[in-house]
C-alpha positions as CSV (number, residue, x, y, z in Angstrom):
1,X,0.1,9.9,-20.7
2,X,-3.4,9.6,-20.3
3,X,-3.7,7.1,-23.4
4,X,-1.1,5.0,-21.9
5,X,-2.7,5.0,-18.3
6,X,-6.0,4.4,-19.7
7,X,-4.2,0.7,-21.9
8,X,-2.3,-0.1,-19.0
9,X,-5.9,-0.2,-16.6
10,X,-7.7,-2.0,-19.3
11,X,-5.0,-4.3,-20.0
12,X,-4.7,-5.5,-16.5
13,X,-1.1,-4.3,-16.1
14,X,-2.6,-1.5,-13.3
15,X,-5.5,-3.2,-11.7
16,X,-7.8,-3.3,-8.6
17,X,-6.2,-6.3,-6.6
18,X,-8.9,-6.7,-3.5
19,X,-11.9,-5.3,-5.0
20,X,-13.8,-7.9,-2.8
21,X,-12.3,-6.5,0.5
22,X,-12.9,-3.0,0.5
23,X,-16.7,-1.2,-0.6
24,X,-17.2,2.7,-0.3
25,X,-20.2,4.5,-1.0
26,X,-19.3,8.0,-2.7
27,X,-21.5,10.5,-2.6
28,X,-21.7,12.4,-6.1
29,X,-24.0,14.9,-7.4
30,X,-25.2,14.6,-11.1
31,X,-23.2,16.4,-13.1
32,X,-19.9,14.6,-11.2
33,X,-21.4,11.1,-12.5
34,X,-21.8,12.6,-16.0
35,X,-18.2,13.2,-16.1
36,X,-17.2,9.7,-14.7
37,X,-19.5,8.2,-17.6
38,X,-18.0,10.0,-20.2
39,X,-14.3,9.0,-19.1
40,X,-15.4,5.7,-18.6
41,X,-17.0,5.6,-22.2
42,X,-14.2,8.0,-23.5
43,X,-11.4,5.4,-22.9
44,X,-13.7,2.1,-22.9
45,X,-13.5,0.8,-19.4
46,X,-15.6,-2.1,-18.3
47,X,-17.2,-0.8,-15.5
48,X,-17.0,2.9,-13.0
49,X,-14.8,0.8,-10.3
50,X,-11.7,1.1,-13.4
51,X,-12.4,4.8,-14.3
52,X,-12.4,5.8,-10.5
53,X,-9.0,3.6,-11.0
54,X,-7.8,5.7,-14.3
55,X,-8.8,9.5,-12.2
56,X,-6.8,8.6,-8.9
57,X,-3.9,6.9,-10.8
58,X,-3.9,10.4,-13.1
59,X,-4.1,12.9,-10.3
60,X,-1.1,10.8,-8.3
61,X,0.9,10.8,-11.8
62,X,0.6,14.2,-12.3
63,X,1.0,15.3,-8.5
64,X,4.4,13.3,-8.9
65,X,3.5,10.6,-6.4
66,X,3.4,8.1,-8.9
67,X,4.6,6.7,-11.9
68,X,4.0,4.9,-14.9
């Protein structure tokens, strides 16, 4: 599931519609953005706003509040 999540973000198929619209600041602490990098380099995404994409879309798959 992961691999297909991860082809369907970078395809487009599951995408950020209103990037524009919305900007948050997240706080994270060193070892948190050392994890994000190595998802984001881990699965090839173009930039940190699709692997914060691929972790949310994950966690609501596997809570069962999504689906692909």
């Amino acid at each position: 599931m992961p691999q297909e999540l991860a082809q369907k973000i970078k395809s487009g198929q599951i995408a950020i519609k209103s990037q524009e619209k919305l900007h948050k600041t997240f706080n994270l602490n060193v070892s948190e953005f050392a994890l994000l990098e190595q998802l984001k380099q881990k699965w090839g995404f173009e930039d940190y706003s699709q692997t914060m994409l691929y972790c949310i879309w994950l966690a609501s798959v596997n809570d069962g509040i999504e689906s692909l």
